[in-house]
Backbone as CSV, one residue per row, in Angstrom:
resi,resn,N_x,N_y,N_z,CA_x,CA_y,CA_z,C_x,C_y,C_z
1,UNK,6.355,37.126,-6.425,7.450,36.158,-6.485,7.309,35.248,-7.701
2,UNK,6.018,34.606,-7.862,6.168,34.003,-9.177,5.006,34.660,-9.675
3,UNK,5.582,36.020,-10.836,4.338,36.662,-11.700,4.700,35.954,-13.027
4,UNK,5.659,35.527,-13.475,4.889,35.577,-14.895,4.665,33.909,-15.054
5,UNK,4.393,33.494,-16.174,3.447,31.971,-16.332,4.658,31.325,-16.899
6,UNK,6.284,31.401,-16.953,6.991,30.453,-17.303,7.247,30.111,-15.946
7,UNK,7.132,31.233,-14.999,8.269,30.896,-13.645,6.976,29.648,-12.940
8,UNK,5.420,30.330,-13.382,4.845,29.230,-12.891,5.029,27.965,-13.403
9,UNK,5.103,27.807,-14.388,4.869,26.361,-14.902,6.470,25.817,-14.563
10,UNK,7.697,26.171,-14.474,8.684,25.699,-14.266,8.744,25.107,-12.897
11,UNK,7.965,25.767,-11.563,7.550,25.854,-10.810,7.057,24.860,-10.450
12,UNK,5.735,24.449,-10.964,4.748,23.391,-11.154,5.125,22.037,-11.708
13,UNK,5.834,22.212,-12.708,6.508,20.707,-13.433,8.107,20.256,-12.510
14,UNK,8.773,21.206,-11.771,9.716,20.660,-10.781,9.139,20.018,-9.934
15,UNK,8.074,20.486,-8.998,7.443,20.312,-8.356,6.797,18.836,-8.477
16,UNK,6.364,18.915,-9.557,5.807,17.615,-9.882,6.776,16.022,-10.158
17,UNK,7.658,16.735,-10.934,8.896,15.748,-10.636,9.066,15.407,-9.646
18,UNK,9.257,15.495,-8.665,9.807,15.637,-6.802,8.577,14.987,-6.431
19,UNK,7.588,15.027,-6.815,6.208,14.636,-6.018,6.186,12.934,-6.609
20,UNK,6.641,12.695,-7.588,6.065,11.091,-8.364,7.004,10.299,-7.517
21,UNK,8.502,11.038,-6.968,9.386,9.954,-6.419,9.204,9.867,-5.189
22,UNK,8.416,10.573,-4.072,7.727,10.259,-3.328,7.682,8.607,-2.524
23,UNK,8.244,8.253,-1.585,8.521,6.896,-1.057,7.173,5.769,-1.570
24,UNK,5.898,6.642,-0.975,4.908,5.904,-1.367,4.353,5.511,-2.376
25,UNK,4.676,6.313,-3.658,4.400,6.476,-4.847,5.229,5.118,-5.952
26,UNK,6.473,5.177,-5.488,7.808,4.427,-5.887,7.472,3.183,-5.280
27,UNK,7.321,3.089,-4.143,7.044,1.523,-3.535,5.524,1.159,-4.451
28,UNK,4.307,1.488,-4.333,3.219,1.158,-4.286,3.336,0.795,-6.401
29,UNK,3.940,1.118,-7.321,3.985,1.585,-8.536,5.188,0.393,-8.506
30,UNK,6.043,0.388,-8.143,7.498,-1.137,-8.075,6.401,-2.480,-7.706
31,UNK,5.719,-2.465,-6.556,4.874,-3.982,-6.067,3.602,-4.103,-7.108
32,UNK,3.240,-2.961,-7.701,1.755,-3.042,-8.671,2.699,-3.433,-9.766
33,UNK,3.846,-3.276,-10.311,4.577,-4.071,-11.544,5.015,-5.172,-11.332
34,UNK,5.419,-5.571,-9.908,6.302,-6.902,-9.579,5.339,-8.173,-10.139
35,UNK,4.125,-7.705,-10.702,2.801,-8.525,-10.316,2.879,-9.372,-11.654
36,UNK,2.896,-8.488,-12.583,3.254,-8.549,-13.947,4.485,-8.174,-14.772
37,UNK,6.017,-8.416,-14.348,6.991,-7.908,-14.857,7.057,-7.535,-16.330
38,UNK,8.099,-6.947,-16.734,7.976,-6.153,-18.375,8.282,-5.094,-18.748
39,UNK,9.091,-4.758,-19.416,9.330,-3.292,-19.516,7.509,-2.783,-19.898
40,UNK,7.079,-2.887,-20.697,5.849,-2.652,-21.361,5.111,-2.350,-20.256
41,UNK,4.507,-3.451,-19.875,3.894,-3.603,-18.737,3.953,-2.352,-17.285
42,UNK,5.265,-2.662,-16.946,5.489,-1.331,-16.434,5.394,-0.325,-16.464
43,UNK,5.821,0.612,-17.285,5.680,1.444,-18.287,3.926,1.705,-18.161
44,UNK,3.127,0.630,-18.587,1.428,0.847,-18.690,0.934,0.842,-17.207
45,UNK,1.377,0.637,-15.816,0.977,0.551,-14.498,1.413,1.756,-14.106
46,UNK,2.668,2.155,-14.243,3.265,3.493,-14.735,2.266,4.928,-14.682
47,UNK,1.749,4.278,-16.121,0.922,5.901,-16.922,-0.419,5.473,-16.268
48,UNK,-0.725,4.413,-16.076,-2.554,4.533,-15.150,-2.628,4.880,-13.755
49,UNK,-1.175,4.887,-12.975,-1.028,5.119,-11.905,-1.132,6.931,-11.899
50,UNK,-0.196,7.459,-12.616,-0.443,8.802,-12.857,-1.628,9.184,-13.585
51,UNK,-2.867,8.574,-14.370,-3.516,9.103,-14.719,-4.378,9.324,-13.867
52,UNK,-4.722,8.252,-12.368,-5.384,8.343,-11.428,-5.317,9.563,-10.795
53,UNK,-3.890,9.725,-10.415,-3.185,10.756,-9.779,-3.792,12.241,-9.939
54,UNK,-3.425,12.062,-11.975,-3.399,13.326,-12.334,-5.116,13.894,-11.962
55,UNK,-6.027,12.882,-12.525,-7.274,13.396,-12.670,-7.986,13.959,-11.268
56,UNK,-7.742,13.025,-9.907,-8.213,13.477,-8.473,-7.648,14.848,-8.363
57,UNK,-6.285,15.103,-8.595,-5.339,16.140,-8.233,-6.046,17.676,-9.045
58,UNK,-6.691,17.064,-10.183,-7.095,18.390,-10.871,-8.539,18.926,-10.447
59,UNK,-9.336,18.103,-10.123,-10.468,17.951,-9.538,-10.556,18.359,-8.268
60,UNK,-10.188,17.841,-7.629,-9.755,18.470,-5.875,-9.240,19.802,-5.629
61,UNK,-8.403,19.595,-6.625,-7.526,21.439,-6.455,-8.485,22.380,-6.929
62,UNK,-9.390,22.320,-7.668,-9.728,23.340,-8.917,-10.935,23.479,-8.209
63,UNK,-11.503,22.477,-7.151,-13.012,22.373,-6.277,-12.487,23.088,-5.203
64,UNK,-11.697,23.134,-4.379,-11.201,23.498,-3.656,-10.497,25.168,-3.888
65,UNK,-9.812,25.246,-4.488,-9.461,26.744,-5.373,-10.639,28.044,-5.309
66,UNK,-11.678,26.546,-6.733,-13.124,27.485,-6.538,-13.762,27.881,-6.343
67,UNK,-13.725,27.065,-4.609,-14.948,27.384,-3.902,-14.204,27.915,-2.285
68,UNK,-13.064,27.823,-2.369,-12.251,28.454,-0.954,-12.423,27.486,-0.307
69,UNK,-12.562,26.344,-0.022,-12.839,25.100,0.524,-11.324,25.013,1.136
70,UNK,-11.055,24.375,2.264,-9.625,23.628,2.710,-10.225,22.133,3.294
71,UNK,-9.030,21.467,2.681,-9.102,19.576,3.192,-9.358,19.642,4.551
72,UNK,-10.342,19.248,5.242,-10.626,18.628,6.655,-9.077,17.850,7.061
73,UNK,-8.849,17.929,8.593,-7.830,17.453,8.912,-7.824,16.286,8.415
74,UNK,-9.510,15.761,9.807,-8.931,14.393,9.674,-9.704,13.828,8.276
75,UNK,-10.078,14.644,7.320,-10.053,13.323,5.514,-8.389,13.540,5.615
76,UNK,-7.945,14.305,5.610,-6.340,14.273,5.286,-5.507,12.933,5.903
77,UNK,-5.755,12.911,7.054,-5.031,11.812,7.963,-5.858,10.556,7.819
78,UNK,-6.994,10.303,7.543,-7.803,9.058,7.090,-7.487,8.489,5.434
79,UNK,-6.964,9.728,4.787,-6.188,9.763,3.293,-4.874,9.178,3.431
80,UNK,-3.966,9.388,4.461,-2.891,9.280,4.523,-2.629,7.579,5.192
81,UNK,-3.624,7.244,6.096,-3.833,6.214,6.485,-4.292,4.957,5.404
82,UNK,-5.271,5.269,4.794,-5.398,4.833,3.648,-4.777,3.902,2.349
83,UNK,-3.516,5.267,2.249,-2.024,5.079,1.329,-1.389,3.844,2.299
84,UNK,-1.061,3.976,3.461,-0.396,3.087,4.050,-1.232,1.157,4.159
85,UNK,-2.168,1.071,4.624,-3.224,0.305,4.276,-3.038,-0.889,2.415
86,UNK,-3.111,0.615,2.191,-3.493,-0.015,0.399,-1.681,-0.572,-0.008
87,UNK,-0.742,-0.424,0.904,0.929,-0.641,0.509,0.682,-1.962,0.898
88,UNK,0.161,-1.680,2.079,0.426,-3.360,2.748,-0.713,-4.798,2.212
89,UNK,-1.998,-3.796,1.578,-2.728,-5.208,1.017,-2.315,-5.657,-0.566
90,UNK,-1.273,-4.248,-1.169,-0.295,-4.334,-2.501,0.497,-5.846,-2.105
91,UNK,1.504,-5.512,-1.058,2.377,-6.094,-1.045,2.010,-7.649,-0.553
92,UNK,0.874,-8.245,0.414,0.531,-9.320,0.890,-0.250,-10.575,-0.284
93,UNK,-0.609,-9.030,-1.561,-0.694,-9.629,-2.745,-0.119,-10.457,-3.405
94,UNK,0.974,-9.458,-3.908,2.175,-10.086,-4.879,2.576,-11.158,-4.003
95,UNK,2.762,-11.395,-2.855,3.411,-12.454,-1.584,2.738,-13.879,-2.119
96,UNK,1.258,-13.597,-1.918,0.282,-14.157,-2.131,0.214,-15.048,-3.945
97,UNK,0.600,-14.139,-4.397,0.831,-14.812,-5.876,2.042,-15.257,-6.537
98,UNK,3.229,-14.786,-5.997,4.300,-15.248,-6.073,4.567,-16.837,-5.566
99,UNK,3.768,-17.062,-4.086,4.023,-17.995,-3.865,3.390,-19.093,-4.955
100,UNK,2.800,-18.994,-5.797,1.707,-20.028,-6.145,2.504,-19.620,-7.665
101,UNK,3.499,-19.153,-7.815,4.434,-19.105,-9.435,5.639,-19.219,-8.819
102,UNK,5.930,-20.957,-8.301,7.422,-21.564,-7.723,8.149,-21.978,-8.946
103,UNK,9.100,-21.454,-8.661,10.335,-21.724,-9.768,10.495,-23.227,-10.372
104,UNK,10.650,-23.342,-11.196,10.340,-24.792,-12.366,11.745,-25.111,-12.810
105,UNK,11.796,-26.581,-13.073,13.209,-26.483,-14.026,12.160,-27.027,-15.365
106,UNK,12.833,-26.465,-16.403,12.591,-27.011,-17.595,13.433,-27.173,-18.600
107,UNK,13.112,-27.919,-19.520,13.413,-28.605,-20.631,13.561,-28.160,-22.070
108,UNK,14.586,-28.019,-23.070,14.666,-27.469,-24.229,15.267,-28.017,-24.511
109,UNK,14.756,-28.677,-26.046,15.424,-29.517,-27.004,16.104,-28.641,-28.167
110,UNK,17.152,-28.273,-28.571,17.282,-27.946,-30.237,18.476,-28.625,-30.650
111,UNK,18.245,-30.067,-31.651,18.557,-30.108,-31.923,18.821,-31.640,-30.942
112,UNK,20.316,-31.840,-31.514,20.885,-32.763,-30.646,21.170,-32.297,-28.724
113,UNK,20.918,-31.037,-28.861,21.304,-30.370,-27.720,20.163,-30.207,-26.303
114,UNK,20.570,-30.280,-25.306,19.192,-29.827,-24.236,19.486,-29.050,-23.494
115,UNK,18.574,-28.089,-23.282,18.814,-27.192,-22.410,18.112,-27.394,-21.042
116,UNK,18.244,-27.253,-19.901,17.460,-27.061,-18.894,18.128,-26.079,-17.896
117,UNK,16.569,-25.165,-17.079,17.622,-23.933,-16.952,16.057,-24.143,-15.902
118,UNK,16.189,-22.888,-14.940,14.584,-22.535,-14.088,14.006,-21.643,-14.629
119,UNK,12.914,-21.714,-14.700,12.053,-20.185,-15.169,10.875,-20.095,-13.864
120,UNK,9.951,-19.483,-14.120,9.160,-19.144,-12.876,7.873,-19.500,-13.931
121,UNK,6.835,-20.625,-13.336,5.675,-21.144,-13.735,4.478,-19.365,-13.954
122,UNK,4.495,-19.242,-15.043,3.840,-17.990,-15.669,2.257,-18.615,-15.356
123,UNK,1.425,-18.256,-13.932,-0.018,-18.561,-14.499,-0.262,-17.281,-13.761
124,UNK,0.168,-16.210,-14.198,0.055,-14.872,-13.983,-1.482,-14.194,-14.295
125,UNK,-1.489,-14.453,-15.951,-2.919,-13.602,-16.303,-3.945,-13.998,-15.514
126,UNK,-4.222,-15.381,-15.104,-5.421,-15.767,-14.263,-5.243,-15.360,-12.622
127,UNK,-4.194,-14.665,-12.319,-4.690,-13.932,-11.167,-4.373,-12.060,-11.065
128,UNK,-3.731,-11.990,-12.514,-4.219,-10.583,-12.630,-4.428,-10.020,-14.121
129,UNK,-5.925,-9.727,-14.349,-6.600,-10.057,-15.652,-6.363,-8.271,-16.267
130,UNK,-6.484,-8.108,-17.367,-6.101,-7.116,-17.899,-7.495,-5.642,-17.051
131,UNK,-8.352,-5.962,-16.394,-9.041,-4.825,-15.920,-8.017,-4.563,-14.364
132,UNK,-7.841,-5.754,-14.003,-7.069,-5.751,-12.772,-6.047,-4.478,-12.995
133,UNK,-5.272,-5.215,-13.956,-3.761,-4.419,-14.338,-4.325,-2.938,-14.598
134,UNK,-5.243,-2.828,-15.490,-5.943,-1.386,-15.755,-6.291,-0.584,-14.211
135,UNK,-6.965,-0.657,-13.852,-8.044,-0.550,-12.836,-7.171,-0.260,-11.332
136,UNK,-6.936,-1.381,-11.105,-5.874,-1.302,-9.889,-4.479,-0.243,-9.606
137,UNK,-4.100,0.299,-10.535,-3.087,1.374,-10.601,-4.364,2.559,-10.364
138,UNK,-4.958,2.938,-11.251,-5.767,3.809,-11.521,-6.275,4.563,-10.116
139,UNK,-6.959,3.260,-9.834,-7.201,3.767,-8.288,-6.394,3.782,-6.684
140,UNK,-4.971,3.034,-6.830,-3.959,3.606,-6.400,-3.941,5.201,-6.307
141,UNK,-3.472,5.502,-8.072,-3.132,6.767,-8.130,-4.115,8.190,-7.507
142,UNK,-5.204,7.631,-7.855,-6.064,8.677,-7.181,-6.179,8.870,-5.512
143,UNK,-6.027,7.674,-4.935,-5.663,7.607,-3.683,-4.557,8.217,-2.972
144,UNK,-3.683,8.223,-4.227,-2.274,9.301,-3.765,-2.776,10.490,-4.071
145,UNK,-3.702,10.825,-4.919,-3.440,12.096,-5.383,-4.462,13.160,-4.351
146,UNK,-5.503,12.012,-3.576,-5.955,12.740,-2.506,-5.409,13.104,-1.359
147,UNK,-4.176,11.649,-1.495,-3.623,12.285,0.167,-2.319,12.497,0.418
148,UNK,-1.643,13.017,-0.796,-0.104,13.479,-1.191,0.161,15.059,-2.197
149,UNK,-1.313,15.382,-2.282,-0.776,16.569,-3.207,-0.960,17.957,-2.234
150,UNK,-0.383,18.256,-0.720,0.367,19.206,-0.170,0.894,19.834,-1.408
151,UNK,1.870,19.346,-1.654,2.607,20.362,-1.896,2.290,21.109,-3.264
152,UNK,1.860,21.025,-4.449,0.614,21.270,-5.101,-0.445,22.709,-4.878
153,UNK,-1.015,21.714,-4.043,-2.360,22.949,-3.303,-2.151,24.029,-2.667
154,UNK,-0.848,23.615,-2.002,-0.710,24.704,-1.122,0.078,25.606,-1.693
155,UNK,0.713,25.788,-2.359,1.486,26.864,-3.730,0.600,27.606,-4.560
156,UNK,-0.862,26.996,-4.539,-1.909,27.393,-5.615,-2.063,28.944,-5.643
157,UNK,-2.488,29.260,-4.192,-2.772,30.960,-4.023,-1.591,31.833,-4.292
158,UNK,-0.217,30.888,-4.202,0.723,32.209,-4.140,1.078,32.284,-5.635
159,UNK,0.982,31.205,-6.497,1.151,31.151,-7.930,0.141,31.711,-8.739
160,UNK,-1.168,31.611,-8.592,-2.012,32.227,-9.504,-2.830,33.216,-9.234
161,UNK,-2.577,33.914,-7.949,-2.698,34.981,-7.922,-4.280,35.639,-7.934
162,UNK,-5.638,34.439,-7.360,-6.585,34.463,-7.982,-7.600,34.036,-8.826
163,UNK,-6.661,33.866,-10.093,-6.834,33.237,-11.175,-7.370,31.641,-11.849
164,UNK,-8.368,31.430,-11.646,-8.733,29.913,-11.775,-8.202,29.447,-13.324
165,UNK,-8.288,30.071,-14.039,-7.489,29.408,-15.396,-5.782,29.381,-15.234
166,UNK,-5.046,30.216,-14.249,-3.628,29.548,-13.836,-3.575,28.581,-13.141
167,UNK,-5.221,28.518,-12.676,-4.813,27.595,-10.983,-4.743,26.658,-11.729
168,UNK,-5.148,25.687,-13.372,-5.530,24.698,-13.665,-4.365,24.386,-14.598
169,UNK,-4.183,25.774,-14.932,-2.301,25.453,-15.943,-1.298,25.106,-14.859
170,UNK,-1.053,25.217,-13.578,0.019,25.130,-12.387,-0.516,23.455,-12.508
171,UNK,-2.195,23.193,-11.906,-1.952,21.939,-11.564,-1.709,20.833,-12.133
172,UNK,-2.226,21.438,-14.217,-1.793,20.397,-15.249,-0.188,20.431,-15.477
173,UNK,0.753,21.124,-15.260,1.888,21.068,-15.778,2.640,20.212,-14.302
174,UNK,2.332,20.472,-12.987,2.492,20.119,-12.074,1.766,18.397,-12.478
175,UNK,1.138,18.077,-12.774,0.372,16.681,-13.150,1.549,15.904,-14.599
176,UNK,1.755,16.790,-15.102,3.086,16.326,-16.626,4.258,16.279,-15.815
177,UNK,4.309,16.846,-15.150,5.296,16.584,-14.131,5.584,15.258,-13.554
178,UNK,4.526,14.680,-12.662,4.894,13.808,-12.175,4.147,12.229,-12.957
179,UNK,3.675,12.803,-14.080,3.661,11.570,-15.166,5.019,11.481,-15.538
180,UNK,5.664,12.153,-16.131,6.834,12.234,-16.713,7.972,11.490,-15.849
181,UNK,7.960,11.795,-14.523,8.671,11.614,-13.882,8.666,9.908,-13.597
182,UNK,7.884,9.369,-13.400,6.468,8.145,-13.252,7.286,7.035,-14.431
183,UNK,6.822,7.572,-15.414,7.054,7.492,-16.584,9.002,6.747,-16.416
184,UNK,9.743,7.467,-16.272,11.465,7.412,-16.574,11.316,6.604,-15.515
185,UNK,11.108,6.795,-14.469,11.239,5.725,-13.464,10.852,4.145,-13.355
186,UNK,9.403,4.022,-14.264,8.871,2.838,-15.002,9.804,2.100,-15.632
187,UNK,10.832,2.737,-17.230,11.244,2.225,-17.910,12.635,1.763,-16.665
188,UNK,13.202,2.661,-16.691,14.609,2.537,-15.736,14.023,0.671,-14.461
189,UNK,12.925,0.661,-13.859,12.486,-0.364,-13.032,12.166,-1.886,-14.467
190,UNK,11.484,-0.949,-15.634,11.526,-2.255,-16.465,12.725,-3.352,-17.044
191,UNK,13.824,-2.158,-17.366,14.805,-2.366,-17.865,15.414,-3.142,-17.073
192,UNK,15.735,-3.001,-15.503,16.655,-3.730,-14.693,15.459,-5.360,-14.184
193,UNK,14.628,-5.262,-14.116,13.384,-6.034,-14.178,14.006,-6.980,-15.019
194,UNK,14.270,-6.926,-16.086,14.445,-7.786,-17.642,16.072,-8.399,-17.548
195,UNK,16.699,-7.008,-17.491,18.248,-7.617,-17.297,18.204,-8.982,-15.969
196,UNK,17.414,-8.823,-14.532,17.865,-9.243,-13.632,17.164,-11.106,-14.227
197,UNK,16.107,-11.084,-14.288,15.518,-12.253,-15.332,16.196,-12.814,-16.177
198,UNK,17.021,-12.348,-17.064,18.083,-12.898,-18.021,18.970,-13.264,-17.166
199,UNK,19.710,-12.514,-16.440,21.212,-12.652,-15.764,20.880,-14.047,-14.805
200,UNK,19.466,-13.954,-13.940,19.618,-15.000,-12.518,18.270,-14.917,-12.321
201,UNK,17.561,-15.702,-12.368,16.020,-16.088,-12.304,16.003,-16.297,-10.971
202,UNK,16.821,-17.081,-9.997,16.510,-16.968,-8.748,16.376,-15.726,-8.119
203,UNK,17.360,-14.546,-8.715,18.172,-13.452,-8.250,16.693,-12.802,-8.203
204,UNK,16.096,-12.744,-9.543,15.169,-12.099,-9.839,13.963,-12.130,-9.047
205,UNK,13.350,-13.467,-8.522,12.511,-13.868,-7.996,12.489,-13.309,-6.496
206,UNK,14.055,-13.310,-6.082,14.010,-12.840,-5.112,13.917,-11.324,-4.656
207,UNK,14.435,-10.612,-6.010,13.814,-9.556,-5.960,12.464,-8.625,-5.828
208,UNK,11.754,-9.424,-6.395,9.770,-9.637,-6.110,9.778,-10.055,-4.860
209,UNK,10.080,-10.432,-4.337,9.878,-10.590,-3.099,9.805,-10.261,-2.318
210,UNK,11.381,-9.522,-2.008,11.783,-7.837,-1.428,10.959,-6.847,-1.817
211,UNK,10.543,-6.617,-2.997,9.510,-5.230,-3.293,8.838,-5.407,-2.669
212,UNK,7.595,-6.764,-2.469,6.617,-6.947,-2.362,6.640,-6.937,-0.240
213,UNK,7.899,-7.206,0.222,8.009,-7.368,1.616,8.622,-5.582,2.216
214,UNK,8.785,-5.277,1.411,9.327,-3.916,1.230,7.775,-2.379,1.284
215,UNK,6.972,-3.051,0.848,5.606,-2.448,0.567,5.052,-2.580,1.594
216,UNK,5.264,-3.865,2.096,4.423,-4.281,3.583,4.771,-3.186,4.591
217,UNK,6.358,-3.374,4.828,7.330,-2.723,5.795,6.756,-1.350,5.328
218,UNK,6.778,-0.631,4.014,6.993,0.928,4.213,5.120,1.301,4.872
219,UNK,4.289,0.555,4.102,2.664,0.652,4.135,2.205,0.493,5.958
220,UNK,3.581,-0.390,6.648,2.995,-0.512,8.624,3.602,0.759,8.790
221,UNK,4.796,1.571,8.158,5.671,2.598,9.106,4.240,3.437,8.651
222,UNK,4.163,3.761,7.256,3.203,4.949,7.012,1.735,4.602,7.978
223,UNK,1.009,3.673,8.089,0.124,3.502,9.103,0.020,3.881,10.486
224,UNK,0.944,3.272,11.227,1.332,3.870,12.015,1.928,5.723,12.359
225,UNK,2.432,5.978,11.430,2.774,7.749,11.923,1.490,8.233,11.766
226,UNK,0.784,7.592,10.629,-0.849,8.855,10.356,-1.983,8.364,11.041
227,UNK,-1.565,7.790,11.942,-2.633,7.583,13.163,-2.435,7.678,14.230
């Protein structure tokens, strides 16, 4: 069904697309940016979130592949439990730091003219420092990538046929996959991130809020079913 190596890799990189938008993936990757808004920023929580991803996912599969190994139930369901867990101490975070960056009015002079408008008191870097921002996606992603890549692994035998050097081209193009995907979804969350900040600072604020109460909510449903 899939013999030759385009149908695999077309295969593998759909696949992978479909896998980054993933409920848990999208929530946990929206509340790890709410932290630090920015297109940029995003965008960089983004690509460390998938690099986590990618690297467990290639490692696991290719150990597993190599040695005929299958995931224990319950690491699977203690994995899955896990993901849900790590949504809700995401989201009690941002809660947690949002409250302590309350909306300000301030002051701008140019000229004969003054402006005063609200912005949101920025003492951001001192509660999430550039290893944080690094670090904290990173190991997100690997956390997904132990207990979300079904669909991945289990395609492995019928795609490569054997073959441990396909098994590792399926799971890298399947891995560009859902960087890529990661990736468009980042900018598209940065972009409206920025517009909503310009347009209505309250609007905005309240939007962090919702992500961050939104993470809680999806991180108790996922807890609850995988236990």
């Amino acid at each position: 069904m899939f013999s030759s190596v385009a149908t695999m890799i077309m295969a593998g990189f759909s696949l992978g697309l479909l896998h980054a938008l993933d409920a848990d993936h999208v929530m946990a990757v929206s509340a790890l940016s709410s932290r630090k808004p920015g297109l940029l920023s995003t965008i960089k929580h983004s690509a460390h979130w998938a690099l986590g991803h990618a690297g467990v996912l290639l490692i696991s599969g290719l150990l597993l592949f190599g040695l005929g190994w299958k995931i224990p139930q319950t690491f699977a369901h203690l994995a899955e439990a896990s993901v849900g867990l790590v949504l809700i101490i995401i989201g009690l975070m941002c809660l947690w730091q949002f409250k302590k960056q309350p909306l300000r009015l301030t002051h701008h002079k140019h000229g004969d003219v003054e402006h005063i408008h609200w912005c949101i008191d920025e003492e951001l870097d001192s509660h999430a420092s550039k290893n944080d921002e690094r670090h904290t996606p990173v190991l997100v992603g690997m956390l997904h990538g132990l207990a979300g890549s079904a669909p991945a692994l289990a395609l492995i035998p019928v795609v490569v046929q054997g073959d441990i050097y396909s098994a590792f081209m399926y799971l890298l193009v399947f891995s560009l996959g859902v960087m890529l995907s990661m990736l468009l979804f980042a900018a598209g969350l940065g972009v409206m991130q920025k517009k909503l900040k310009r347009i209505n600072i309250r609007f905005y604020q309240f939007s962090r809020y919702l992500i961050a109460s939104a993470s809680i909510l999806l991180g108790s449903f996922w807890l609850s079913q995988s236990l």
